[in-house]
ZAMARGU-4260 file (C-alpha; in steps of 0.2 Angstrom, whole numbers, plus 5000, padded with zeros to 4 digits):
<rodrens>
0) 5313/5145/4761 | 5320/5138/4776 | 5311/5145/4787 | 5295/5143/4778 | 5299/5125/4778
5) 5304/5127/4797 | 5286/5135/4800 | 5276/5121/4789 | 5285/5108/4802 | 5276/5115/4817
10) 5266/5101/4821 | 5281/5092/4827 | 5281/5107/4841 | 5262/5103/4846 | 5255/5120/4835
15) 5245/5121/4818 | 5255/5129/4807 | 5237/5132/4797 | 5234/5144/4814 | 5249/5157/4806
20) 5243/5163/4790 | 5257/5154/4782 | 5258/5157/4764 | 5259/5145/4749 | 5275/5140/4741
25) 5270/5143/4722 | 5267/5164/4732 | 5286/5163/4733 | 5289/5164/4714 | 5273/5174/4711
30) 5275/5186/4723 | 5294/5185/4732 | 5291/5201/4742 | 5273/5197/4746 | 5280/5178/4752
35) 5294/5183/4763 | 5280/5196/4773 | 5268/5182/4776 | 5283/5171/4782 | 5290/5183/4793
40) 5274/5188/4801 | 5270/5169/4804 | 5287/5168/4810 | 5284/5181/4824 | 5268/5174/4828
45) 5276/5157/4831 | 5287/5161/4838 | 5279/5171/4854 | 5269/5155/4856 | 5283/5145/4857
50) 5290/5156/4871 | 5273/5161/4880 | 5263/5146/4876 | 5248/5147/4863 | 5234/5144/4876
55) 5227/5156/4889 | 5225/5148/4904 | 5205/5143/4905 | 5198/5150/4918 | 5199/5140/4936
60) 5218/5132/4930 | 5226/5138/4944 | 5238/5125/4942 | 5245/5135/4925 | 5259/5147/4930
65) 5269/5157/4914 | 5286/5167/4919 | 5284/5176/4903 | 5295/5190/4909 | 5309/5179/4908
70) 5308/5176/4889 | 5305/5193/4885 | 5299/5193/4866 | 5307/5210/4859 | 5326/5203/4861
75) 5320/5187/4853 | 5309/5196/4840 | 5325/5206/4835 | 5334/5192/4835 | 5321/5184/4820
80) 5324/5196/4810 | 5342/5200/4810 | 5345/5182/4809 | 5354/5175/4793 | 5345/5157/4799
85) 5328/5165/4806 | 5324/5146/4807 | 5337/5140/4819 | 5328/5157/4831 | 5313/5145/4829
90) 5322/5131/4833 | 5329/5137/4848 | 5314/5141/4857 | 5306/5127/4852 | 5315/5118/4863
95) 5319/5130/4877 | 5306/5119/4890 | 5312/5105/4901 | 5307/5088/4894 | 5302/5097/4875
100) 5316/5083/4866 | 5306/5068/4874 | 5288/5074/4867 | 5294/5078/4851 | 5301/5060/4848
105) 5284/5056/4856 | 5275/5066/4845 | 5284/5059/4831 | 5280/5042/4832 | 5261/5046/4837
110) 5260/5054/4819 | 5267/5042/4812 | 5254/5031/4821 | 5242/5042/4813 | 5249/5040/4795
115) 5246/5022/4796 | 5229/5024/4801 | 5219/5017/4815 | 5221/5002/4822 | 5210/4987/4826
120) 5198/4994/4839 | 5194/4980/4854 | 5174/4977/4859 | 5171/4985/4877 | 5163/4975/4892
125) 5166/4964/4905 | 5184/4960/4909 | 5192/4948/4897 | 5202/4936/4909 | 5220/4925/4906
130) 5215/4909/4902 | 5197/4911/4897 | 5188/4908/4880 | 5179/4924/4873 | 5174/4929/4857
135) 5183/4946/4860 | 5199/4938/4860 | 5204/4939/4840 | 5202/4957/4841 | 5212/4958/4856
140) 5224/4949/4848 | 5224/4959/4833 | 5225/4975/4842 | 5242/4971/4850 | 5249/4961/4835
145) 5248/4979/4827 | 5261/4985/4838 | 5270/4971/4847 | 5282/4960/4833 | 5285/4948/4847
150) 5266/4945/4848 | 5264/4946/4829 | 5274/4932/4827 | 5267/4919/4840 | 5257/4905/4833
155) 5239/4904/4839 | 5232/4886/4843 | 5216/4891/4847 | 5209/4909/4841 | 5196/4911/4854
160) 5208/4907/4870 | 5217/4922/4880 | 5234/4910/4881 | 5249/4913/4890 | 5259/4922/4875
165) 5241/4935/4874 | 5243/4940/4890 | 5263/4942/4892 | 5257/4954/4878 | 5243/4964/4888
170) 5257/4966/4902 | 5270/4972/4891 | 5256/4984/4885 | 5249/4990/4903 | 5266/4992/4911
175) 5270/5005/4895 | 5253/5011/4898 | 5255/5015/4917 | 5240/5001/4919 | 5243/4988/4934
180) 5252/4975/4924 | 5240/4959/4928 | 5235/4955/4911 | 5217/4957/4916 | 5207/4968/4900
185) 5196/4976/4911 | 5187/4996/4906 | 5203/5003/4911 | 5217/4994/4899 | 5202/4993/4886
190) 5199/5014/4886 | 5220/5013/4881 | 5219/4999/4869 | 5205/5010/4859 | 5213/5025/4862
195) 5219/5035/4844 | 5233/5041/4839 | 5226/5057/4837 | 5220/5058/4855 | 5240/5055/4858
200) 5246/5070/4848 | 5232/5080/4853 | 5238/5077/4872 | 5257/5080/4866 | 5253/5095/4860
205) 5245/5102/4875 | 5258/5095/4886 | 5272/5106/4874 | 5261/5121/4877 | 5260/5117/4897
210) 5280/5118/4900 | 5280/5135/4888 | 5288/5148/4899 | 5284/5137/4916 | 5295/5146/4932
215) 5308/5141/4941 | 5303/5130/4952 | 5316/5137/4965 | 5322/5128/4978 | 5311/5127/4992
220) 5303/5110/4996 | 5289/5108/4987 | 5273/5095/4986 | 5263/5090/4970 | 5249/5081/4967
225) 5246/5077/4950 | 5228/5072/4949 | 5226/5064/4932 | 5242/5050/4937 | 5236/5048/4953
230) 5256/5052/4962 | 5260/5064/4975 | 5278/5070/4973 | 5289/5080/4986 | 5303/5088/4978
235) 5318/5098/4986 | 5323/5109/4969 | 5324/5095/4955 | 5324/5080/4967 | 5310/5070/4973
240) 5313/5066/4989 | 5296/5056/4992 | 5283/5049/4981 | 5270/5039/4983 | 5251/5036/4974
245) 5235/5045/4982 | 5217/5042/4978 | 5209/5057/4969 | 5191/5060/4967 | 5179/5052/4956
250) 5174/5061/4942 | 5157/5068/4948 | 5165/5074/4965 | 5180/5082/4954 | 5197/5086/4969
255) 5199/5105/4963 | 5215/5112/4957 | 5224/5122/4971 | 5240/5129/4977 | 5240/5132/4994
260) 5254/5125/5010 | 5255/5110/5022 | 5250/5119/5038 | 5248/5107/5052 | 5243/5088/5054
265) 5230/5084/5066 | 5229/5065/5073 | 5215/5054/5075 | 5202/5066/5067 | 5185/5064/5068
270) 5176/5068/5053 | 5163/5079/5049 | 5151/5073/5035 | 5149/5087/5021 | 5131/5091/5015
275) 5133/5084/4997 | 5139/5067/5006 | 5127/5067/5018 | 5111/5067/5005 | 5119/5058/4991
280) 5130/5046/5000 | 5122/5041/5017 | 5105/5047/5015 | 5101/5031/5004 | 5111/5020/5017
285) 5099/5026/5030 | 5083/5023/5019 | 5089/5005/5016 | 5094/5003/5035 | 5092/5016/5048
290) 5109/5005/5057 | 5119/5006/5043 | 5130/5023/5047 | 5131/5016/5065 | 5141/5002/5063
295) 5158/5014/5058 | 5156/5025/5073 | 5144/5039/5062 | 5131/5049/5074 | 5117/5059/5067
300) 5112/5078/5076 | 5098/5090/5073 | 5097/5106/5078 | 5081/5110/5091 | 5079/5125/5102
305) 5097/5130/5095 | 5106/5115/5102 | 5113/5099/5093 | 5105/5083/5100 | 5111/5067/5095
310) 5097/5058/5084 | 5093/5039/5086 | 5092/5033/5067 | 5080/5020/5072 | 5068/5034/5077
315) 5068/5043/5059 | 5055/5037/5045 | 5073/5043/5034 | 5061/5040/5017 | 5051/5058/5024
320) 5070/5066/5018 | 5077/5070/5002 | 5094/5077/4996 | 5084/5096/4995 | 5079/5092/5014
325) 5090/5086/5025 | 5089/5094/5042 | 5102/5084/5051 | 5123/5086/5051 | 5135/5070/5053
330) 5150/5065/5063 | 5163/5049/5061 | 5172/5047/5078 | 5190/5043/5077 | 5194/5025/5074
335) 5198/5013/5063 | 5184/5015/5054 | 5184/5033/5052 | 5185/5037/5031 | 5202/5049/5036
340) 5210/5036/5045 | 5221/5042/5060 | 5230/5056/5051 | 5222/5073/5043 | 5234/5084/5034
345) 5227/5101/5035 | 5230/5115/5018 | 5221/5129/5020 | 5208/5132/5007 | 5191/5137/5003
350) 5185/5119/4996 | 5186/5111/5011 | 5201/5099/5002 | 5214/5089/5014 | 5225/5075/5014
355) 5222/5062/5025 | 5226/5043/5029 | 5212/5030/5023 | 5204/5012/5030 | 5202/5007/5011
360) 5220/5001/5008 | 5216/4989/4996 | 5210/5003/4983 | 5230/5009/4982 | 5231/4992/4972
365) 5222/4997/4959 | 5230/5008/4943 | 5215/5020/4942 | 5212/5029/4957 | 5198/5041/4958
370) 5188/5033/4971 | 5187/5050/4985 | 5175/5063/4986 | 5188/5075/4982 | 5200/5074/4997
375) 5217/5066/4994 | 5221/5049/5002 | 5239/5044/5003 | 5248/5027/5000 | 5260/5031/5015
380) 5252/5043/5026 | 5266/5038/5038 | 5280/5043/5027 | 5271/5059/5023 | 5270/5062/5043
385) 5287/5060/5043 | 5292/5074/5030 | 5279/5084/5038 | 5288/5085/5056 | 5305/5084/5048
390) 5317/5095/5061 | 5304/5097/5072 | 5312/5093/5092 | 5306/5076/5099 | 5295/5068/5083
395) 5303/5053/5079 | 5297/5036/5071 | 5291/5031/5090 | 5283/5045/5091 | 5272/5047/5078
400) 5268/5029/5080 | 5260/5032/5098 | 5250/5047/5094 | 5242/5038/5080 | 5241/5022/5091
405) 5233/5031/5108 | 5219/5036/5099 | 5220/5054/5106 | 5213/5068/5095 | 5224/5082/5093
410) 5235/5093/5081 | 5250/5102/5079 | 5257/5116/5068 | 5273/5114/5058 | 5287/5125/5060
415) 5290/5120/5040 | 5274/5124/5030 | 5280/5119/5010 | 5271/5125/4998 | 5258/5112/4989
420) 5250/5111/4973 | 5235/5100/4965 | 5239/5099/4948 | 5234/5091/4932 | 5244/5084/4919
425) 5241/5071/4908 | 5255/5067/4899 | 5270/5063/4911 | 5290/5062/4907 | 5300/5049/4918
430) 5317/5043/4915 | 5314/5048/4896 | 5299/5039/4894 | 5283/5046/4891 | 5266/5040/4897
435) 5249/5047/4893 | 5236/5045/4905 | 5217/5048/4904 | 5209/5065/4903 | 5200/5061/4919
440) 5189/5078/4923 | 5188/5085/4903 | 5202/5098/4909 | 5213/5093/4892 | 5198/5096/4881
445) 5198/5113/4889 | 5212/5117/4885 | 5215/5112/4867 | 5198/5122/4863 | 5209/5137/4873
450) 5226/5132/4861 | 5216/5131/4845 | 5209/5149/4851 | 5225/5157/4852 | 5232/5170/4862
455) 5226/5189/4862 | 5242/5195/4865 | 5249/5213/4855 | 5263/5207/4843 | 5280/5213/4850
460) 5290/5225/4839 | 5301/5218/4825 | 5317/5225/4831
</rodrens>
């Protein structure tokens, strides 16, 4: 019975135990032979998902890797059903992954978030500013009151005013959140306010299922960017040795999910405007104002008799084009105005995805960051640089300053090329603590359909 109890608690593991076949108690007095058979099998099944990971990777999750060869399933199998305590077996692999004992405690408390039902939901639209009336306010209030006692004791003077004591309350709640803590409720701190408990164990439980049988990272240095919290990390091992925020793309214009390596950095890059920027990005610019792309150093080209020849904007009736019929190309000369700013790190890859400095500064302010077309923009492109050319003879601070500075255009290869990888994870562990962010391209939804699928994998054998 212990280890049907054990397999009944599965949920706090992120898995259905309905997805088992688990038989019902009252079988274990009808039917004891019947009951320990059912158990055992949902046993074995649990227990490769517990080691392999219940989802196959959907397709285009590059970012999903599985060492299942180093949790091979027959010794553990055996061990199942040889053990006198089959549940501790479970137990065991349950919490095999790095980080599993900070997600089930997270877990925990979001069921028990869900017990208590849902709580009081906070009416989207414009951003509810500190120290202005609004007749969202009272729900606001009530919202937080649910889950901050320091809050839920504070006497209200006037119910319809976002005091001083409501908005030490909305930071407590965006710092925890991983929201730029300015007490402003605007889409972003709303979307987290209303956000279920459900939506919380449902993102736990794909976040258990993700470090299921994850490799070794080795030691080699390593760069990651994790799209959904909107942070590059270098590691060396287990140690971050830089970090910083990058801005990701926007929804529509999705930044892909690679693994690929840092190969060279080129400086003062001009840049190349892609097709689907072109027609949907500048197009309109040029409808409204045939000098609009001039002013940031953009030149227009058409192709006649087989060469490129420059194009004067003014000349172009650019309302006779459309997004199906565009016959000209687009180049940013270097400069301060150039959209990669004065340093492009080039990663070989067939989306056409770099990372690259950026003019727009101001947008590293802000706690969502999707802004890009599906490049990476980094917070400290310097800094990067700097673990770029790491041991490389003569690049020091002064020098990487100057090349920047002269306003040449040229490149260079690294003698280090570490590996790097564009990933997504929603649900993030630091110092213990765990955030949830947003599911920013749909990729968690994915998934869960692919976790409450299930494997296809053959059973191993029993012994």
């Amino acid at each position: 019975m212990r280890l049907h109890e054990r397999l009944r608690g599965l949920d706090a593991d992120g898995l259905d135990p309905g997805w088992y076949g688990l038989p019902a108690r009252e079988m274990a007095m009808s039917d004891p032979a019947g009951f320990q058979s059912a158990t055992q099998n949902a046993a074995r099944k649990a227990l490769a998902d517990l080691l392999h990971g219940r989802a196959v990777a959907p397709p285009g999750r590059i970012d999903i890797r599985r060492d299942t060869a180093a949790q091979p399933l027959n010794p553990w199998m055996g061990e199942l059903a040889g053990s006198a305590e089959p549940a501790q077996v479970i137990d065991r692999a349950a919490n095999l992954p790095a980080g599993q004992a900070a997600l089930r405690t997270a877990m925990a408390e979001a069921r028990a978030r869900e017990a208590r039902g849902a709580l009081p939901a906070v009416p989207t639209g414009g951003i509810i500013e500190p120290g202005r009336m609004s007749e969202r306010v009272p729900a606001l209030r009530a919202r937080l009151a649910a889950t901050d006692p320091v809050l839920a004791a504070a006497p209200v003077a006037e119910p319809n005013m976002y005091d001083d004591r409501l908005a030490d309350a909305v930071r407590r709640f965006q710092a925890a959140a991983g929201i730029e803590a300015d007490a402003r409720v605007g889409a972003g701190t709303q979307m987290a306010l209303n956000r279920t408990a459900a939506a919380d164990v449902r993102a736990l439980s794909i976040a258990m299922d993700l470090r299921r049988a994850a490799p070794d990272p080795g030691r080699e240095r390593r760069i990651e960017v994790n799209i959904p919290d909107f942070m590059l990390h270098v590691y060396e091992g287990e140690t971050v040795v830089l970090d910083m925020p990058v801005i990701v793309g926007r929804p529509p214009r999705a930044t892909p999910l690679l693994a690929t390596r840092l190969t060279s950095v080129q400086f003062n890059p001009p840049w190349g405007v892609p097709v689907r920027n072109a027609v949907e990005d500048k197009l309109p610019l040029l409808q409204r104002n045939p000098l609009a792309l001039a002013r940031n150093g953009t030149r227009i080209f058409q192709r006649v008799d087989g060469e490129q020849v420059e194009v004067d904007p003014t000349t172009v009736d650019w309302r006779n084009y459309t997004r199906n019929y565009f016959p000209f190309t687009m180049r940013q000369d270097p400069g301060e105005a150039n959209a990669l700013g004065r340093i492009k790190f080039v990663m070989p890859n067939s989306e056409d995805i770099f990372m690259h400095d950026t003019p727009e500064r101001h947008l590293f302010a802000r706690s969502e960051r999707a802004f890009s077309s599906g490049c990476v923009r980094l917070g400290r492109p310097m800094d990067f640089l700097a673990m770029a050319v790491e041991g490389m003879e003569g690049w020091d601070r002064n020098r990487m300053a100057r090349s920047v500075s002269d306003g040449r255009t040229f490149g260079i290869a690294l003698r280090r090329q570490p590996s790097v990888r564009l990933i997504y994870r929603t649900t993030i562990i630091e110092n213990g603590q765990v955030r949830i962010r947003p599911d920013l391209y749909g990729h968690d939804e994915v998934y869960w359909r692919a976790m409450e699928r299930g494997p296809a994998r053959p059973m191993a054998a029993r012994s």
